[in-house]
C-alpha positions in Angstrom: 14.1 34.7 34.2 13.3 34.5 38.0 14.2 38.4 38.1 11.6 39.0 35.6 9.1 37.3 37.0 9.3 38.9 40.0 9.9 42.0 38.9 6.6 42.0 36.9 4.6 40.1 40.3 5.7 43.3 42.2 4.6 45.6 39.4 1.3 43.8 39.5 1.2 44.3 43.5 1.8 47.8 43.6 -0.8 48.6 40.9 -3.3 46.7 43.0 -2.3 47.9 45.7 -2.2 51.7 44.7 -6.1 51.4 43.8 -6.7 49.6 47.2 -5.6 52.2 49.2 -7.6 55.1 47.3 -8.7 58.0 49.6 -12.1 57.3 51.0 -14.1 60.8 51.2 -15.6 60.0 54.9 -18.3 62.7 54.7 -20.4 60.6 52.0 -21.6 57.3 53.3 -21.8 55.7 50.5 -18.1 55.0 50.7 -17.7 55.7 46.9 -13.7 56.3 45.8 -11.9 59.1 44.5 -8.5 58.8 43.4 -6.3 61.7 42.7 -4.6 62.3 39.6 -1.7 61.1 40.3 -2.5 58.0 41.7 -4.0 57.3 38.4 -0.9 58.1 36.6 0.6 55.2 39.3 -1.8 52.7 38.7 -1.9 53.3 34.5 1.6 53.5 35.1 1.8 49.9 36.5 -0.4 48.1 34.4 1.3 49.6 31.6 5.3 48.6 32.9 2.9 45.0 33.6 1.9 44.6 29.9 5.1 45.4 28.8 7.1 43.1 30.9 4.4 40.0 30.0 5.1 41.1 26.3 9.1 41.4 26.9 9.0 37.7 28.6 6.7 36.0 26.0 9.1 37.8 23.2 12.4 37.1 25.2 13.6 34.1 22.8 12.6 36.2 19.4 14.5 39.1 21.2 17.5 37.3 22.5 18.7 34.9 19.5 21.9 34.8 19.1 22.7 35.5 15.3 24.7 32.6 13.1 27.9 33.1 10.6 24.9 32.7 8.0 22.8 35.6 9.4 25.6 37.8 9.3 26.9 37.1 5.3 24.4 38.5 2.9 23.6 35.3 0.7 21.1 35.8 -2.8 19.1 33.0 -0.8 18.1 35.8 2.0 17.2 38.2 -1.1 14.4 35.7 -2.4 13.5 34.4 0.9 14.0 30.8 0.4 16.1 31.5 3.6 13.1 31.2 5.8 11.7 28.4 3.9 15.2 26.6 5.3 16.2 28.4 8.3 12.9 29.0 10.1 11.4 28.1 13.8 8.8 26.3 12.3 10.7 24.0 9.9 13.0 22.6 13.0 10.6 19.5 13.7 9.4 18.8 10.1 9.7 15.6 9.4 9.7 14.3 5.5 6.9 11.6 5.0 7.8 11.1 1.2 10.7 9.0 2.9 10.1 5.2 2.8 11.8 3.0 4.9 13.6 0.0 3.4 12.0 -2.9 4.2 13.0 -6.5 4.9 12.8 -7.5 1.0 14.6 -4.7 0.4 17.7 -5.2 2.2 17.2 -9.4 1.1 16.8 -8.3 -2.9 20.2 -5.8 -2.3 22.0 -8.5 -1.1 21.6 -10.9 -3.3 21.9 -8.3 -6.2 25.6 -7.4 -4.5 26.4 -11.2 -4.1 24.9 -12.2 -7.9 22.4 -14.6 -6.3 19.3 -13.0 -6.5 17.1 -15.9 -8.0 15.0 -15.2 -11.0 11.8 -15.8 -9.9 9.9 -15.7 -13.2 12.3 -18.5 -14.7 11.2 -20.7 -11.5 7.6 -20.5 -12.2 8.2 -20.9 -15.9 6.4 -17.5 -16.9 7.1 -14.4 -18.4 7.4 -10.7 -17.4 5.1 -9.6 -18.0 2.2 -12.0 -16.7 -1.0 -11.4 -14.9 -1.8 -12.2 -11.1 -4.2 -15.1 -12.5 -1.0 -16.7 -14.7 1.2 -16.5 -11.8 -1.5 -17.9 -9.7 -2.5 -21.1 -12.8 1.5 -21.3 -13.3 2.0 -22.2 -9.2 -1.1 -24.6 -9.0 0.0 -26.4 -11.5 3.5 -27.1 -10.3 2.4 -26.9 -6.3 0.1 -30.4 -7.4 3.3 -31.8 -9.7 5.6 -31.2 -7.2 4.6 -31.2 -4.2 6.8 -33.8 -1.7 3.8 -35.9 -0.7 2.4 -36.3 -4.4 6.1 -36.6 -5.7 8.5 -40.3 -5.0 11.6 -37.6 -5.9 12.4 -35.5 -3.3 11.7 -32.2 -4.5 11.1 -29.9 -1.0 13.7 -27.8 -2.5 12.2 -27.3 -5.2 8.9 -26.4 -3.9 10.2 -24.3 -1.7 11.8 -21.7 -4.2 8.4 -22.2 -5.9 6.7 -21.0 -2.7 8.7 -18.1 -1.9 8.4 -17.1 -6.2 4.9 -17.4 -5.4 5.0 -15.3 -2.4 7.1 -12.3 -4.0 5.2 -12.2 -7.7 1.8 -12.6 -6.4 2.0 -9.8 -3.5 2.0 -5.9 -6.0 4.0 -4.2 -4.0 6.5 -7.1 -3.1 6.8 -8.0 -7.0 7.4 -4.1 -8.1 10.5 -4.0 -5.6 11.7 -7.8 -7.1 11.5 -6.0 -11.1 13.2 -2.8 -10.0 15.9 -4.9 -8.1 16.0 -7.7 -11.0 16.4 -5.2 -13.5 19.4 -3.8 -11.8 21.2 -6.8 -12.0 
């Protein structure tokens, strides 16, 4: 690559350097230039062998790839040019944003689905299903005042702490869809 560039510098040079040292006619003083013919044909000659070297390097990796076992087997896939749609420089980087991420309820609701011990959270509450976000919300008011450890002579923190994380999985959308499709597995 070093070669190139320098062999397309010098090209460069020369051609400047060719019109640089165009004959002067000394008789006129206006000092105007005249070139001959063939020091045209140089100069064109050098800007032309200058393009062509820019284009060569800024082509080099289009030029120079090195074909694959799958470029050289004629495939059906080539024929209807999904081949590009799989195989080209543009799809290297692409990154799939319909991917989501498991999160850390997903990896809690798996586990307890693989150990049998993921809690129903709907029989805690003492609701169905199918309730709205104002039942679930009556449902845990009404048990968060019966039960709560400093209203309550029986020692129930257990208890209202499975009621608080129920609460905090069926009253969060998003949270609750992930409990159904993981509670419906089991």
């Amino acid at each position: 690559m070093k070669k190139q560039i320098i062999v397309v510098s010098t090209i460069i040079f020369l051609g400047i350097h060719q019109g640089a040292l165009a004959q002067v006619d000394v008789s006129n003083s206006n000092l105007e230039y005249s070139m001959t013919n063939e020091e045209k044909i140089i100069l064109f000659g050098g800007f032309a062998a200058a393009v062509a070297g820019i284009f060569l390097f800024l082509a080099r990796d289009t030029i120079l790839r090195k074909k694959t076992s799958y470029d050289k087997k004629e495939f059906e896939s080539k024929k209807d040019k999904t081949y590009e749609k799989y195989h080209s420089d543009w799809t290297d980087d692409y990154i799939d944003f319909t991917y989501t991420r498991h999160t850390k309820d997903d990896d809690e609701f798996r586990k307890a689905v693989k150990n049998s011990s993921l809690p129903d959270y709907y029989k805690i509450l003492g609701i169905s299903r199918t309730a709205s976000q104002e039942e679930i919300k009556k449902k845990y008011r009404e048990l968060a005042k019966k039960l709560h450890p400093d209203k309550s002579k029986e020692k129930t923190e257990e208890i209202m702490t499975e009621i608080n994380r129920a609460y905090e999985i069926l009253s969060d959308k998003e949270r609750k869809e992930k409990y159904d499709k993981y509670l419906s597995v089991d």
